[in-house]
N, C-alpha and C positions, 0 to 999 in steps of 0.2 A: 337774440339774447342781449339783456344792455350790460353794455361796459362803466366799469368804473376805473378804468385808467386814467383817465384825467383829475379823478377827484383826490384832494387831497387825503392822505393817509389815514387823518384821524378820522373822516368821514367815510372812510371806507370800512373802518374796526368800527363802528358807530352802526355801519349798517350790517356786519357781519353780528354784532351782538344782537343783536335785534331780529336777527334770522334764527339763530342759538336758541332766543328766549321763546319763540315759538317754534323749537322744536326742530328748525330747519335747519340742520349739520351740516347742507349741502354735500358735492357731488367727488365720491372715490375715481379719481382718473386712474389707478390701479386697478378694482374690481368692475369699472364702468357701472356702476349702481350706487344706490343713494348709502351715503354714511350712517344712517340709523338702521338700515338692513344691512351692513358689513355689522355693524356692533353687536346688534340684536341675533345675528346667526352665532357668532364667538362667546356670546355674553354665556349661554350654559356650561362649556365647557371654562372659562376662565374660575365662574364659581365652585365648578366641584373640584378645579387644581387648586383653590384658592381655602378652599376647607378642607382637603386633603393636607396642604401644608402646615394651615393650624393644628392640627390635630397632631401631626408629628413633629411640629416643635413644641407644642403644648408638652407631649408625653416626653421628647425628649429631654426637656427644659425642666419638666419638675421631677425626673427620673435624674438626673445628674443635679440637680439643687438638695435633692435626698440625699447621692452618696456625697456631695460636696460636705453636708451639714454632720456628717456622723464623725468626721475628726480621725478616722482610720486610713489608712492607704489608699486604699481605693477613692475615698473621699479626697484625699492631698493630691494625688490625681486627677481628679477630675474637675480640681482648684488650679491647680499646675495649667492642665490644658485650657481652661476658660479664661487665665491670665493668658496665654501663648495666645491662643486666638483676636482677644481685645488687642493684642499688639500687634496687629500684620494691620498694615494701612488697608485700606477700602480697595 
């Protein structure tokens, strides 16, 4: 295997993008397999939690934007808590 310890830094991100740009992710020393087959096994299951959560903050989002808009309690509520929310730091 050649090493690139000696090279300088930016020749070595030089070479790693260049490995990227064809594709080459190189090598998972955690799953000992290639990084496009760790991604490529995960990648199905990321996408269906990934539109599972659109879909329930889609519904939730315009389900409380509704009672928000109706100007009644329930509505001042659910204004009340989306102000409380935007205020807790990240």
């Amino acid at each position: 295997a050649r090493t690139d310890a000696g090279r300088p830094l930016v020749a070595r991100y030089a070479r790693y993008l260049a490995a990227v740009a064809r594709g080459d992710l190189g090598w998972s020393f955690a799953e000992r397999r290639p990084v496009r087959e760790v991604i490529a096994d995960a990648l199905p299951a990321s996408l269906r939690l990934g539109a599972a959560a659109l879909v329930v903050a889609t519904v939730l989002g315009v389900g409380i934007g509704l009672a928000g808009a109706t100007g009644r309690p329930p509505g001042r509520a659910a204004h009340a808590v989306t102000l409380a929310a935007y205020a807790v730091p990240p």
